[in-house]
C-alpha positions in Angstrom: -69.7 -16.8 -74.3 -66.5 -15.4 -75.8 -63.3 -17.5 -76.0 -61.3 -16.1 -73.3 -63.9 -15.9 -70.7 -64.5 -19.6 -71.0 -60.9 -20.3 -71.1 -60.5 -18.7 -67.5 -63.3 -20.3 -66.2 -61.5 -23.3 -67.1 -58.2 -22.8 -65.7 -59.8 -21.5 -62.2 -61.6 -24.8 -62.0 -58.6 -27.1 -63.2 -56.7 -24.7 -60.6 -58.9 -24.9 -57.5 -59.2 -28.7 -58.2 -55.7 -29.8 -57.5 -54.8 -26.5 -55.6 -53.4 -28.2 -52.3 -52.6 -24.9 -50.3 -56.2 -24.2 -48.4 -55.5 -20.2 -48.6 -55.0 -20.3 -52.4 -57.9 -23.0 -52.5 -60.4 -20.2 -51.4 -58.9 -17.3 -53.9 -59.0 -19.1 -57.0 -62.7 -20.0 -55.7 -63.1 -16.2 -54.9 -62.2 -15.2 -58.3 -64.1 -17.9 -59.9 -67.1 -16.9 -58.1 -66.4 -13.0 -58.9 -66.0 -14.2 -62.6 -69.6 -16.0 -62.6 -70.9 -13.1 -61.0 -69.7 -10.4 -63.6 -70.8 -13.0 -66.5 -74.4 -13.0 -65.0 -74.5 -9.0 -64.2 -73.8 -8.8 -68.3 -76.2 -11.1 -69.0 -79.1 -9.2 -67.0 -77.9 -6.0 -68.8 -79.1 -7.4 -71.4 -82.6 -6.7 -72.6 -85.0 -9.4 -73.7 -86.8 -8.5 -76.6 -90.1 -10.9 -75.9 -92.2 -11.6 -79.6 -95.3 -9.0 -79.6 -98.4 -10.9 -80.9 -100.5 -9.4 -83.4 -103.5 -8.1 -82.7 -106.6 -10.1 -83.3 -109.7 -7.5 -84.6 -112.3 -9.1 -85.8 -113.6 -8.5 -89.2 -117.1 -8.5 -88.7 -118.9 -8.4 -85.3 -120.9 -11.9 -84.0 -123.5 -10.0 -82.8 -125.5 -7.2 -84.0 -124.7 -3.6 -82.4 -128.3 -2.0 -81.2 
């Protein structure tokens, strides 16, 4: 998470915690919840390499071939 994202976050939390006006209450909620939302789009855009496991041959067969 970079710097300044995190930064925000934290003002809009420190904000909407002693925000007494019910109006600006909701919009610094609104744009908290707009902020999580973009963070979480990025994320998804993201594409998750999974590990490929190698692929087991065997050397020799455990059964003869007729």
């Amino acid at each position: 998470m970079r710097g300044d994202t995190k930064e925000r976050w934290r003002e809009l939390c420190e904000g909407a915690v002693v925000e007494q006006d019910p109006e600006r209450f909701v919009a610094t909620i609104q744009e908290l919840l707009q902020a999580l939302e973009q963070k979480k789009e990025a994320r998804l855009r993201i594409p998750i390499e999974l590990p490929v496991p190698p692929t087991e041959r065997p050397t020799k067969l455990s059964c003869p071939v007729a």
